[in-house]
N, C-alpha and C positions, 0 to 999 in steps of 0.2 A: 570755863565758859559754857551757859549753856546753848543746848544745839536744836533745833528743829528738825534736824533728821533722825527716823531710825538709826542705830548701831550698824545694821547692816547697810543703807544708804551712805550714813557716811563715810564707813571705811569704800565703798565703792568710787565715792566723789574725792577721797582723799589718794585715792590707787592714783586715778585720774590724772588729779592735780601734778603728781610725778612724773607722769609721763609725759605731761605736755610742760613741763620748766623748760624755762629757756626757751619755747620756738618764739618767732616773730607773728607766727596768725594769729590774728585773733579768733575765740572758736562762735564769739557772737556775731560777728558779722558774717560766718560761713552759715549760721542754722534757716532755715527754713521759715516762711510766714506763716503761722495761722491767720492772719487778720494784720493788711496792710492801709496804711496811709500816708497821707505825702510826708511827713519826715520820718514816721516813727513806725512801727509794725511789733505785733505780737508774736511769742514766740515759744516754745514748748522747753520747758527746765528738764533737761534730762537728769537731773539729780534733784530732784523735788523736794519740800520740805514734807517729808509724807510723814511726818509723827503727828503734824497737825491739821494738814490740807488734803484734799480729795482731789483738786487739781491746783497745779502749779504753774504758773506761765509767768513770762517778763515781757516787759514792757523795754524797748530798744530805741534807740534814733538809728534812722537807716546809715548816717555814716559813723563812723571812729571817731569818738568825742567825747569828752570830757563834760561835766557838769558845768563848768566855767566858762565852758566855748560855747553852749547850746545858744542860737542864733535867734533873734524876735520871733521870727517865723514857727522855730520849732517849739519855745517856749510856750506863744500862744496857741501850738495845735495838742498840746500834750495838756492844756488846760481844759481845752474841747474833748480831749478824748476823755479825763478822768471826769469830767460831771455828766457824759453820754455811756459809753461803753462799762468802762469801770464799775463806776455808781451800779451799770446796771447789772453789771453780770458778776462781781466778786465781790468777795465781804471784805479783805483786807487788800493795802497796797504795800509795801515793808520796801524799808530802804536802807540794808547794812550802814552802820556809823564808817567810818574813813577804815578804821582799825580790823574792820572785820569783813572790806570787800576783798573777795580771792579775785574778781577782776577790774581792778579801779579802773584801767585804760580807754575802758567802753561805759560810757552812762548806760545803769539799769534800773527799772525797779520790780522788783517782785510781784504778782497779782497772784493772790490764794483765793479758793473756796476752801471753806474749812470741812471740818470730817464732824460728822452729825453724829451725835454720841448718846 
């Protein structure tokens, strides 16, 4: 598979991952806001996709939820955020296939700027 992190990022994200199996918290709902709204808020990747990106952020619904549960409400404010903010501030949105999210339990999506080459 390939990966979007450095070598060095990913064994850092992949230490990570060990340490936290098995707890119950989730670590998305514990991080911090860069940028909040009524359902959804942004939030800083602390394991970045840095082989590609310059900055890395996700995009969160503020509660524990699943893609399947996301409520009219939040549906249509995450449509408002991606043709406002999104559009205006990163190049890419990226959303792991089922098979390749390390946290299915919380909807995410990725917002990169990419690295100017």
């Amino acid at each position: 598979m390939a990966h979007l992190r450095t070598a060095e990022m990913l064994a850092k994200y992949r230490s990570y991952l060990r340490e936290i199996e098995g707890s119950t918290e989730c670590v998305l709902c514990a991080k911090e806001s860069l940028k909040q709204f009524t359902h959804w808020r942004i939030v800083q990747n602390r394991f970045p996709y840095d082989l590609i990106a310059e900055t890395h952020h996700m995009l969160i619904p503020n509660r524990h939820v699943v893609e399947d549960d996301l409520t009219v409400e939040e549906l249509v404010e995450i449509k408002l955020i991606k043709q406002g903010i999104i559009n205006e501030t990163y190049d890419w949105m990226l959303e792991p296939t089922h098979k390749n999210k390390s946290m299915p339990a919380h909807f995410h999506l990725h917002l990169l700027v990419g690295k100017v080459s």
